[in-house]
Phi, psi and omega in degrees: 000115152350110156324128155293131201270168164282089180222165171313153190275337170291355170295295195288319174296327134011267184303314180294324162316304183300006200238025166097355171304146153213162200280142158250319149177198229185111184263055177102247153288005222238093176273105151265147159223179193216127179263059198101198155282006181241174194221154124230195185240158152230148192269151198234078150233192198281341158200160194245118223298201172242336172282317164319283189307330139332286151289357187260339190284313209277334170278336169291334199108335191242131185279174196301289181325297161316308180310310189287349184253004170277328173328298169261047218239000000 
């Protein structure tokens, strides 16, 4: 598995966007989105810790290899 990387929460809603995500609405900082039946929050700061990023790809359903590779997409 990959090291995870250091980026912005607009970054990681970004990447889940390319991988079929859509924003549903947005809570102070907190931007949920939704896939399907899966979900997460993403927290929208300048940066997102790697254990935060870690549990919202396991709760959205994506895996590391994907995020990284909508990432850099």
């Amino acid at each position: 598995m990959p090291k995870l990387p250091i980026v912005s929460g607009s970054e990681v809603i970004r990447a889940l966007q390319r991988l079929g995500f859509i924003v549903l609405r947005q809570q102070g900082s907190h931007v949920i989105l939704r896939r399907g039946s899966q979900g997460c929050v993403v927290p929208d700061h300048r940066e997102v810790k790697t254990g935060t990023l870690a549990g919202l790809l396991k709760q959205a359903g994506v895996s590391v290899d994907d995020f990284i590779r909508a990432l850099h997409a």
